[in-house]
FIKEZA-225893 format. One record per residue: residue number from 0; x negated, y, z negated of N, C-alpha, C, O in turn. Coordinates in steps of 0.05 Angstrom, whole numbers, plus 5000, padded with zeros to 4 digits. Each point is the difference from the previous one (the first is absolute). Example, Ala and Ser with C-alpha at 12.3 -4.5 7.8 and 13.67 -1.06 7.14 Angstrom:
2
[0; [4736; 4886; 4844]; [5018; 5024; 5000]; [4982; 5024; 5000]; [4979; 5000; 4987]]
[1; [5028; 5021; 5027]; [4984; 5024; 4999]; [5015; 5022; 4986]; [4990; 5022; 4996]]
END
This chain:
184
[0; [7278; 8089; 8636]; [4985; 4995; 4976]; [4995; 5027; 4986]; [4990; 5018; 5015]]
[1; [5017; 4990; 4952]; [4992; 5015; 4991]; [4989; 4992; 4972]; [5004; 4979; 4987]]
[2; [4982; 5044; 5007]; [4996; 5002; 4968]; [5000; 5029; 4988]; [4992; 5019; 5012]]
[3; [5021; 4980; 4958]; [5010; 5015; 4995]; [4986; 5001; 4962]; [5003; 4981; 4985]]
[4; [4981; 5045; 5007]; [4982; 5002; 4980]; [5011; 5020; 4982]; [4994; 5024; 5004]]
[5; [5031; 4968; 4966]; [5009; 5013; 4985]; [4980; 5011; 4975]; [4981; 4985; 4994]]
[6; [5023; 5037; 4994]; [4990; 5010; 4974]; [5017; 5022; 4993]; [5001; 5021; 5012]]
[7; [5016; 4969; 4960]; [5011; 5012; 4988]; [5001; 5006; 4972]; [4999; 4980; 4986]]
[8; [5003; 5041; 5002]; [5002; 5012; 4973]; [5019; 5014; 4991]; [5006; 5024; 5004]]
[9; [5009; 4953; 4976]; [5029; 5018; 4988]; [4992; 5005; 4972]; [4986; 4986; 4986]]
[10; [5024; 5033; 5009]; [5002; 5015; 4971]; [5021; 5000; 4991]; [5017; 5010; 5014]]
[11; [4991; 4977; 4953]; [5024; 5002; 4981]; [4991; 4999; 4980]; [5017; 4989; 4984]]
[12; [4954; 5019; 5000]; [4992; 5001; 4968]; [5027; 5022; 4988]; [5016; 4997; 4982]]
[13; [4979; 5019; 5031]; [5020; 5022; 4986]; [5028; 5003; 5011]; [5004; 5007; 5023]]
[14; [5021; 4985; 4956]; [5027; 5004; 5004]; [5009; 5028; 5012]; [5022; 5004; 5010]]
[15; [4963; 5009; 4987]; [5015; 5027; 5019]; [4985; 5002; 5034]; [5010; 5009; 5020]]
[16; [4963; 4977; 4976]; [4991; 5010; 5029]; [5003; 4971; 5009]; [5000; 4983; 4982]]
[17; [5004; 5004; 5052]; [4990; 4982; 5010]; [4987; 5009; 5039]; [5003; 5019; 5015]]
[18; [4985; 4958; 4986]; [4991; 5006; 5025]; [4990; 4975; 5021]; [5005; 4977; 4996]]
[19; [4983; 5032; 5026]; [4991; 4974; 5011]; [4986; 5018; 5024]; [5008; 5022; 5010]]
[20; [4969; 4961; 4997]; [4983; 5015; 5022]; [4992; 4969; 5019]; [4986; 4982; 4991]]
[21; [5027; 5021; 5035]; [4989; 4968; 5008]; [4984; 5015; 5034]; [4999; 5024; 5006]]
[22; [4993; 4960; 5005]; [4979; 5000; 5014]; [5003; 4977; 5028]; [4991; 4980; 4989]]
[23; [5013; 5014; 5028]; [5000; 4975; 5017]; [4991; 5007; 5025]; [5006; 5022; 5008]]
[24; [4976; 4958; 5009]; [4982; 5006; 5020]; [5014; 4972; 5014]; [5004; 4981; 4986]]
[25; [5002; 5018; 5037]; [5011; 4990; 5022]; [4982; 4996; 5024]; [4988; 5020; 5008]]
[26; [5006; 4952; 5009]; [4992; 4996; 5019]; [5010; 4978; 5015]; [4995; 4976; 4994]]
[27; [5025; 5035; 5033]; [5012; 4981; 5018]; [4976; 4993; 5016]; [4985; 5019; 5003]]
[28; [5008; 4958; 5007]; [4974; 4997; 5023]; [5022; 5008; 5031]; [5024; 5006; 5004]]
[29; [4962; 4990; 5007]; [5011; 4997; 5043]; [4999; 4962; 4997]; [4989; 4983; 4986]]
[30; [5032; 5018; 5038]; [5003; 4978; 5003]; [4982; 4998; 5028]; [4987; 5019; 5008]]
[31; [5012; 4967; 4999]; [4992; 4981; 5023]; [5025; 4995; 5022]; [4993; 5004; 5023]]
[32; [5034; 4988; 4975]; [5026; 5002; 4994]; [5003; 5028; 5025]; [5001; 4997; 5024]]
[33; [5000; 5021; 4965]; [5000; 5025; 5014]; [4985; 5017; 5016]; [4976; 5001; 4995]]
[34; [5033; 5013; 5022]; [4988; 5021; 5022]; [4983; 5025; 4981]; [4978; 5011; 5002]]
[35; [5043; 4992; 4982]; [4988; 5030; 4976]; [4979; 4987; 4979]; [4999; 4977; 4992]]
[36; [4983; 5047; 5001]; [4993; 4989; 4974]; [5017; 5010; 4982]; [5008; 5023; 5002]]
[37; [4997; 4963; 4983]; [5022; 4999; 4977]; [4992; 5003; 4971]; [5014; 4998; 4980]]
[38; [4949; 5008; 5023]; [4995; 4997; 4977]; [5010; 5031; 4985]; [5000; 5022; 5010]]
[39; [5011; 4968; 4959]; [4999; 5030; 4984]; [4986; 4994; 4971]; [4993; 4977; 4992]]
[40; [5003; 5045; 4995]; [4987; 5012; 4979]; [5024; 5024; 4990]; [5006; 5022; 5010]]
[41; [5005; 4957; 4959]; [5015; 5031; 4983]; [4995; 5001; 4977]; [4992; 4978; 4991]]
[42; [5010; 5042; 4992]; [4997; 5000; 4968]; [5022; 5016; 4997]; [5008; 5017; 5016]]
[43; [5003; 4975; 4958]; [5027; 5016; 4983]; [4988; 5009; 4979]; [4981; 4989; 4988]]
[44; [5028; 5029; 5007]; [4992; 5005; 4972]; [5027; 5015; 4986]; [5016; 5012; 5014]]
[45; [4988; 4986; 4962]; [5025; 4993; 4983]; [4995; 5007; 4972]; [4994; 4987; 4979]]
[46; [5010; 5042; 5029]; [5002; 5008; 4953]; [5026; 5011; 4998]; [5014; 5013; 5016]]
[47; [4989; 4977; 4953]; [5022; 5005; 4988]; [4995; 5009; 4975]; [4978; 4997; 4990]]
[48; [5045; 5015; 4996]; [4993; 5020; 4981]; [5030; 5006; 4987]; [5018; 5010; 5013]]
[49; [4985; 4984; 4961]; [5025; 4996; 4982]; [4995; 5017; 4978]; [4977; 4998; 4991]]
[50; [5044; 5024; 4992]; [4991; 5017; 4988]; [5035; 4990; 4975]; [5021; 5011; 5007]]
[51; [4980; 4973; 4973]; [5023; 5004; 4987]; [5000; 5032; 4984]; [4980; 5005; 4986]]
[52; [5039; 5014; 5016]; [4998; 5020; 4998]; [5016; 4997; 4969]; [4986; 5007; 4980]]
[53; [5040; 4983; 5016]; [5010; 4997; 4988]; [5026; 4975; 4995]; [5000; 4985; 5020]]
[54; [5016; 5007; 4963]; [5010; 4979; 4996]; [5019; 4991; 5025]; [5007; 4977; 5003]]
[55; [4998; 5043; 5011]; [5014; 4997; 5028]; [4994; 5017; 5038]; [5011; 5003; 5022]]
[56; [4962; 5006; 4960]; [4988; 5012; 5027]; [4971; 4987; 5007]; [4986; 4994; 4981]]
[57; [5004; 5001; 5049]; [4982; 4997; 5012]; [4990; 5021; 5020]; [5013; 5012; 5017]]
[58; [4966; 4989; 4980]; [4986; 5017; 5026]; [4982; 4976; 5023]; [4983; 4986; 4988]]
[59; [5018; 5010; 5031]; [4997; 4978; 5018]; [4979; 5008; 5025]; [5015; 5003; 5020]]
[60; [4958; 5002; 4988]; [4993; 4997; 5017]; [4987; 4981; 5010]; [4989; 4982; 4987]]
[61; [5009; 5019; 5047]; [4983; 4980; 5009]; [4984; 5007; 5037]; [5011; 5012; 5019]]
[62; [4972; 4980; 4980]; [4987; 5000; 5028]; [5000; 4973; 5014]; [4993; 4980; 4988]]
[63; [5014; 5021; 5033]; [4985; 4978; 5011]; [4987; 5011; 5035]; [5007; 5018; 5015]]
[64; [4976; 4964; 4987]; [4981; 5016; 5027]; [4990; 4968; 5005]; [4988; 4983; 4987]]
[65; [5023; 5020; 5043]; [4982; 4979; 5023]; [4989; 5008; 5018]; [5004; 5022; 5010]]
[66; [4977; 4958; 5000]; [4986; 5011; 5027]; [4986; 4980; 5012]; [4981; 4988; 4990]]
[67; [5030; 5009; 5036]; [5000; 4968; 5020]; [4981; 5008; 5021]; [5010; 5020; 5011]]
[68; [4970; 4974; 4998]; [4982; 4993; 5030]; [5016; 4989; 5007]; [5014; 4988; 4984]]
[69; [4994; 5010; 5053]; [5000; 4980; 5006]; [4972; 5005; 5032]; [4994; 5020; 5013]]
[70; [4998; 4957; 4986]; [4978; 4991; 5012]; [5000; 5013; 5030]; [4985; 5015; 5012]]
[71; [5040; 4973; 4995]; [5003; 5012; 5033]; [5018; 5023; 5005]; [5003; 5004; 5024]]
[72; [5013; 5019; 4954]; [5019; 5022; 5005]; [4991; 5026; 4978]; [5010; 5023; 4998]]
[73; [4971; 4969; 4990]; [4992; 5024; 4982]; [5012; 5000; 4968]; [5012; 4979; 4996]]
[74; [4987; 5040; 4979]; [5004; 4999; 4979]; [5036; 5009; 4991]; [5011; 5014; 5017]]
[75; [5002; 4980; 4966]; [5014; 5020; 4995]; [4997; 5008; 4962]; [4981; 4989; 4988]]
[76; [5033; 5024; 5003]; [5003; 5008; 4968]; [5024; 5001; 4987]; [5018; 5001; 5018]]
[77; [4992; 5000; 4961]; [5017; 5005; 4997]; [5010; 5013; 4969]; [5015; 4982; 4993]]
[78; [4985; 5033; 4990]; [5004; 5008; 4973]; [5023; 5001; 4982]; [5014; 5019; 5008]]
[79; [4995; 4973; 4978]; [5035; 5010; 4982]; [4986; 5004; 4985]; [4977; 4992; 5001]]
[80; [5039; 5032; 4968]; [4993; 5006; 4976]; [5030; 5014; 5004]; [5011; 5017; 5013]]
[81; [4992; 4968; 4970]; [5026; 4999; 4980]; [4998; 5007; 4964]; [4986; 4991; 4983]]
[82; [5036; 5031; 5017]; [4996; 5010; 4963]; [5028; 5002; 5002]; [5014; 5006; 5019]]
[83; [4994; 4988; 4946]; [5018; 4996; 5008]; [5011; 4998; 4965]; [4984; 4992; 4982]]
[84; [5041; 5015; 5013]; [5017; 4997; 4968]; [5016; 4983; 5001]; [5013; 4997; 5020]]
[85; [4993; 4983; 4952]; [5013; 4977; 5005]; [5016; 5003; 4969]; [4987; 5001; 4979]]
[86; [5036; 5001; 5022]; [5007; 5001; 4973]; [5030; 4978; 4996]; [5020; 4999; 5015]]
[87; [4974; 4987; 4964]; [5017; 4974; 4998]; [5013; 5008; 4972]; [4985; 5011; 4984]]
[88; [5036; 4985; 5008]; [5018; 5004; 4977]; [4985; 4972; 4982]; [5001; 4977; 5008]]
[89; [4989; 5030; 4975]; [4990; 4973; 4989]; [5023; 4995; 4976]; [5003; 4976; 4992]]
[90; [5010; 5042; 4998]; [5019; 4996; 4973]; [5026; 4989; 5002]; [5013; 4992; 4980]]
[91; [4996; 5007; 5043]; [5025; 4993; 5016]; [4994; 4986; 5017]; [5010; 4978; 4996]]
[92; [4973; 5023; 5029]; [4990; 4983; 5026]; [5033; 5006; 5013]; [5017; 4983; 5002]]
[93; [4984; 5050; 5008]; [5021; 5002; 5017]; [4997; 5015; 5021]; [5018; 5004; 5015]]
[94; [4952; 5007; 4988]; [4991; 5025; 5017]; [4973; 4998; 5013]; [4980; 5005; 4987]]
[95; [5017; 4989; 5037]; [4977; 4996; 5010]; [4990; 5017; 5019]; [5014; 4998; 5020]]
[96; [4967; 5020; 4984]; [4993; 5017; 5026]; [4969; 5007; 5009]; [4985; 5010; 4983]]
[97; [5009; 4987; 5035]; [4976; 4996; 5012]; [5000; 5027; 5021]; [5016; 5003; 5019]]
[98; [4966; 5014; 4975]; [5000; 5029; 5017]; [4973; 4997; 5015]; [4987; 4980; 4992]]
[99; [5005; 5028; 5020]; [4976; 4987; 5019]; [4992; 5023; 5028]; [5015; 5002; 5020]]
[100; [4962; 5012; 4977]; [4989; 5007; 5027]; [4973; 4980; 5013]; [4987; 4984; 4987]]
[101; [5011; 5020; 5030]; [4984; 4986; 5019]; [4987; 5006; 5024]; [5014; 5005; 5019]]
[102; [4953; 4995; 4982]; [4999; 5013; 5026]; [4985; 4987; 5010]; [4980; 4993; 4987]]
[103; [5026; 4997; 5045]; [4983; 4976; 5012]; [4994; 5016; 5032]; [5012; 5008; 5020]]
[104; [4956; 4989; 4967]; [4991; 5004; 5032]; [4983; 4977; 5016]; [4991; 4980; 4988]]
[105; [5004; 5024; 5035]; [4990; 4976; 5021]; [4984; 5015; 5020]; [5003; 5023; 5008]]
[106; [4984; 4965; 4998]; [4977; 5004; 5024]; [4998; 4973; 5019]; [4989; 4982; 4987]]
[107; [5019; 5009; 5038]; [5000; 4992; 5007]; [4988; 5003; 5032]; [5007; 5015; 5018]]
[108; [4968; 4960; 4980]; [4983; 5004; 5025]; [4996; 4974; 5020]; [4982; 4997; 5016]]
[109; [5047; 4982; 4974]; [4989; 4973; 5004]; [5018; 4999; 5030]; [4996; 4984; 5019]]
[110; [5020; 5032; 4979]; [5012; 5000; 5029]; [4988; 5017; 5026]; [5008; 5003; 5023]]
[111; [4967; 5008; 4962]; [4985; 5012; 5033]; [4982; 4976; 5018]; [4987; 4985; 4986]]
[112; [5012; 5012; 5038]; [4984; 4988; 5020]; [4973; 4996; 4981]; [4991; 5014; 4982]]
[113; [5000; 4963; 5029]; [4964; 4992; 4980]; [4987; 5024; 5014]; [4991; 5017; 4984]]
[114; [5006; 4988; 5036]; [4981; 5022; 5022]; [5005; 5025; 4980]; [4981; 5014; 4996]]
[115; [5047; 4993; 4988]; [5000; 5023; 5001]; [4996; 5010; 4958]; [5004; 5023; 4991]]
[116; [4990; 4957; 4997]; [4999; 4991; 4972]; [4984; 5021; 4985]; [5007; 5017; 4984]]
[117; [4965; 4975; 5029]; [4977; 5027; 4989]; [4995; 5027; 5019]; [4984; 5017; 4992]]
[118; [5030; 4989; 5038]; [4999; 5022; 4998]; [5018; 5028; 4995]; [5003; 5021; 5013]]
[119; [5006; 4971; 4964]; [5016; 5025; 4991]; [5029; 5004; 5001]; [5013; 5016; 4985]]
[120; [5001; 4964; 5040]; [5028; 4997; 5004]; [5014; 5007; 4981]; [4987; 5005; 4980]]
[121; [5037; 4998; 5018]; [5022; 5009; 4984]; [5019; 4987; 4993]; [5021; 4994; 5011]]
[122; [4966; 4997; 4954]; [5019; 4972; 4983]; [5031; 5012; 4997]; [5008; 5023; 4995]]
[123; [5004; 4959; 5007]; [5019; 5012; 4987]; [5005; 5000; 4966]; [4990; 4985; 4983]]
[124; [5025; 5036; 5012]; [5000; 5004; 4975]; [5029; 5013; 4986]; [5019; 5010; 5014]]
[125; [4980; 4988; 4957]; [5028; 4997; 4989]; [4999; 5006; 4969]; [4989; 4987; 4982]]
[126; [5026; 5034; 5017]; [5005; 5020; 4963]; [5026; 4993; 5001]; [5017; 5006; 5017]]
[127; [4985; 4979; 4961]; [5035; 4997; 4982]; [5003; 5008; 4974]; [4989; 4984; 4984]]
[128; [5023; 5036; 5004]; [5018; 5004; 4980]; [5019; 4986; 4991]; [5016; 5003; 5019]]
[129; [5002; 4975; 4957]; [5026; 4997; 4998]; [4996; 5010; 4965]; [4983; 5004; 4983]]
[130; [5040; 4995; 5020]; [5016; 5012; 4970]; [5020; 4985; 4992]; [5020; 4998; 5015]]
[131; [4979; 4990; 4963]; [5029; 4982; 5000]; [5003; 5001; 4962]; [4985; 5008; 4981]]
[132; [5039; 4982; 5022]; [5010; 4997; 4972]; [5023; 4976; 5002]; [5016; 5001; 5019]]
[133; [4984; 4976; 4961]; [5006; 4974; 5004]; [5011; 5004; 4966]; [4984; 5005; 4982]]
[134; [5045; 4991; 5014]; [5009; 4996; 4968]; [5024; 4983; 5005]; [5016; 5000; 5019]]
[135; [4984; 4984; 4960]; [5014; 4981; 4996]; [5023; 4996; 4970]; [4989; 4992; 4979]]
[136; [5028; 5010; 5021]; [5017; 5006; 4981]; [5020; 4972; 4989]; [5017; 4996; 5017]]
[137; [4984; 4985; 4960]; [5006; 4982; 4991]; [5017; 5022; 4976]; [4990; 5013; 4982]]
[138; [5042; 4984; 5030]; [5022; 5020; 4982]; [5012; 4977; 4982]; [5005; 5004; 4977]]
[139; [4999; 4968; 5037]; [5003; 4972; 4984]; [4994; 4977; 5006]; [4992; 4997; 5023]]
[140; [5011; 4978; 4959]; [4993; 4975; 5016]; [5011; 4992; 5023]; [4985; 4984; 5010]]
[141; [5032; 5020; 5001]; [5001; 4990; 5027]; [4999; 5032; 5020]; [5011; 4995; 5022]]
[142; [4981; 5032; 4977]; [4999; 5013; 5012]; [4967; 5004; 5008]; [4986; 5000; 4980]]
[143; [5000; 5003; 5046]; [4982; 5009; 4999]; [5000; 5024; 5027]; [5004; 4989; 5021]]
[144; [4991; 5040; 4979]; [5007; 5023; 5017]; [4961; 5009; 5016]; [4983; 5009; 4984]]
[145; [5014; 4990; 5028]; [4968; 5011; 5012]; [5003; 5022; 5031]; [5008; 4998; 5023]]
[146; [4982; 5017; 4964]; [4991; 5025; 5024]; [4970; 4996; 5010]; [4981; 4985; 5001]]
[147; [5027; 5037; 5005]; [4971; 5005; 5025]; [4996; 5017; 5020]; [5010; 4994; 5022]]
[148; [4974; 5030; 4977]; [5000; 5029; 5013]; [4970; 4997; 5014]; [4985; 4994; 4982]]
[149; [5000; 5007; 5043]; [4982; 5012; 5004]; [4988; 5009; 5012]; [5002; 4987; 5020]]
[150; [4978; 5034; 4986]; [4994; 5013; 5026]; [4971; 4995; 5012]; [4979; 4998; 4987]]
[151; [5024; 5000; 5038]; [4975; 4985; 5014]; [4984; 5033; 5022]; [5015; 5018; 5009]]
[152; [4960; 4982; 4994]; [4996; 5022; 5013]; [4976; 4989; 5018]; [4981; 4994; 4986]]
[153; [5013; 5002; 5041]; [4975; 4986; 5015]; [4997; 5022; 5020]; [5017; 5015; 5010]]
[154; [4945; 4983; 4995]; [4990; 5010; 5014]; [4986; 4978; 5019]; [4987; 4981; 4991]]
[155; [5016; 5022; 5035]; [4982; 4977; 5018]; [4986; 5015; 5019]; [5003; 5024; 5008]]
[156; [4982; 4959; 4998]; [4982; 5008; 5026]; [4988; 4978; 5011]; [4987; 4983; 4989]]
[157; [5020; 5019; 5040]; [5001; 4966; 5017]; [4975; 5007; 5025]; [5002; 5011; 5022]]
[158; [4985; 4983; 4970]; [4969; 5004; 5027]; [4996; 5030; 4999]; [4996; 5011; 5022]]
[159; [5003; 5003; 4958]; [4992; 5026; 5001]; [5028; 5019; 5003]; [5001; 5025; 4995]]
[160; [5019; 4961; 5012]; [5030; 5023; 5005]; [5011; 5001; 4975]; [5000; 4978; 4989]]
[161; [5011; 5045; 4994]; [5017; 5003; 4990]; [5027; 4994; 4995]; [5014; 5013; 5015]]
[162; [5000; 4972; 4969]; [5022; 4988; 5009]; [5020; 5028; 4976]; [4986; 5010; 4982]]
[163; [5034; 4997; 5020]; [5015; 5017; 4989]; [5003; 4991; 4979]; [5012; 4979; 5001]]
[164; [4981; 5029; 4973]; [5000; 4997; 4973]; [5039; 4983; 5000]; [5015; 5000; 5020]]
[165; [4991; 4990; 4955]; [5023; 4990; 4999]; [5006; 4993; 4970]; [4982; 4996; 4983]]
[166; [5050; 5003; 5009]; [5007; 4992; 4980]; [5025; 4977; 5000]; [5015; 4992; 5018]]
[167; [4983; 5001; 4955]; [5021; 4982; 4995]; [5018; 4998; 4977]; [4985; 5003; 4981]]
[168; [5032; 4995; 5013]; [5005; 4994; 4967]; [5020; 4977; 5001]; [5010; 4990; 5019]]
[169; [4994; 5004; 4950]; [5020; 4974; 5007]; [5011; 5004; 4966]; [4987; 5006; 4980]]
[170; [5041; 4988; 5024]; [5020; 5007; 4979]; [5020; 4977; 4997]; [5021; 5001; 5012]]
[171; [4974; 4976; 4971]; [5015; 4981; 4997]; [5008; 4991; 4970]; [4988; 5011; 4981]]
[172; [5029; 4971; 5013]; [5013; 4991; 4976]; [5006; 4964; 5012]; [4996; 4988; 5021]]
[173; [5017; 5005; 4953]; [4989; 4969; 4993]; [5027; 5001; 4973]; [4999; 5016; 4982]]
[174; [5020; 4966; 5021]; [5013; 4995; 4977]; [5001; 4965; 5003]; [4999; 4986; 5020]]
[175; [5002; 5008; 4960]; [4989; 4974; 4994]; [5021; 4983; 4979]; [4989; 5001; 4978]]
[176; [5030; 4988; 5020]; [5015; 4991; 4986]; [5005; 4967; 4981]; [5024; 4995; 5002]]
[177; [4966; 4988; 4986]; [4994; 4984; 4996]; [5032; 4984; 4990]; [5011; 5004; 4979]]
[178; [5000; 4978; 5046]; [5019; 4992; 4994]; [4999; 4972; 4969]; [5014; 4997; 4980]]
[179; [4962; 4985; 5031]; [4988; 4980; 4974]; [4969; 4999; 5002]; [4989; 5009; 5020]]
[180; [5004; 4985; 4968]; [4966; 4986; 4996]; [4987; 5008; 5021]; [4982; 5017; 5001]]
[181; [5036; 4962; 5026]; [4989; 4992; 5022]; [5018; 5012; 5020]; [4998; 4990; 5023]]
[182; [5016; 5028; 4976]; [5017; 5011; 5026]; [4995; 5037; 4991]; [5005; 5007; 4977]]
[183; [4989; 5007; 5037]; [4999; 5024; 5005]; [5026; 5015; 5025]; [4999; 5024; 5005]]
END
C-alpha cells in the first residue's frame, strides 16, 4: 500500500522563457507479509528551466533530487543538474544537436546494517561527470545520419574505501535510410 502527494508549477506566459518546478512526497507502508520493515518515505523534487535564445537556439537546464528512508536499512540521496544547448534548424528542419553536461552525485546509507545507521559508518558515495554531444543531420527525405561523442568521469567510495577514479567515452553513428513510409 502506498500514497503518493504531487504539487506542480509550470511556467509558459512568456515565449522565450518556460519552466516547471514539481514536488512529490511518497509513502510505501510495511507489510505484515514480510520479515523486514519495508516501510519507506521519498520526495523528488524536479525544476526545469528553458531559455529560447534565439530562432534556432536553446539553453536547457534542469535539477532533479530524491531522497528515500527506508524504515529498516537507513536513507539514501541522490542529485542530477543538467545544462545544456539545444539548437534545431528551424528554416529547413535538417539539423538537430543537443550538447549537454551533467553532474550527478549520491550519498548512499541504505545499504549499512540498522545497528550501524546513526553511528557514523561509512555510506557509500558517488561524483559523476558526462559530457556528450547528440546531432542529427536530415541531408534528404529518405536520408536520416546521427552521431554521438561522450565522456563520462566517476568518483566512488564504497563503506569508506576509495574506489580508483575512472573514465569512459562512447563514439557512435546511426544512418537511417527510409526505403517507403513504413520500411526503413
Amino acid at each position: 500500500q502506498a500514497l503518493a502527494l504531487v504539487s506542480a508549477v509550470d511556467y509558459t506566459a512568456d515565449p522565450l522563457w518556460k519552466g516547471l518546478g514539481r514536488l512529490e512526497w511518497r509513502r510505501i507502508w510495511d507489510s505484515d507479509a514480510t520479515l523486514i520493515n519495508e516501510q519507506q518515505d521519498s520526495w523528488l523534487s524536479t525544476l526545469v528551466v528553458a531559455r529560447k535564445l534565439d530562432l534556432n537556439w536553446t539553453a536547457l537546464a534542469r535539477n532533479y533530487f530524491l531522497w528515500a528512508d527506508f524504515a529498516a536499512t537507513g536513507s539514501r540521496w541522490q542529485d542530477r543538474f543538467q545544462i545544456g544547448m539545444a539548437y534545431r534548424d528551424t528554416d529547413r528542419n535538417r539539423v538537430n544537436a543537443l550538447a549537454k553536461y551533467e553532474f550527478l552525485t549520491e550519498n548512499d546509507r541504505s545499504a549499512l546494517p540498522t545497528a550501524l545507521v546513526g553511528t557514523g559508518a561509512n555510506p557509500s558515495k558517488r561524483a559523476v561527470n558526462v559530457v556528450s554531444l547528440l546531432a542529427d543531420w536530415h541531408p534528404s527525405r529518405p536520408w536520416w545520419l546521427t552521431g554521438r561523442i561522450a565522456g563520462k568521469s566517476a568518483a566512488e567510495t564504497f563503506d569508506g574505501v576509495d574506489v580508483p577514479r575512472y573514465s569512459a567515452g562512447l563514439l557512435s553513428g546511426r544512418a537511417v535510410y527510409d526505403v517507403t513510409e513504413r520500411f526503413d
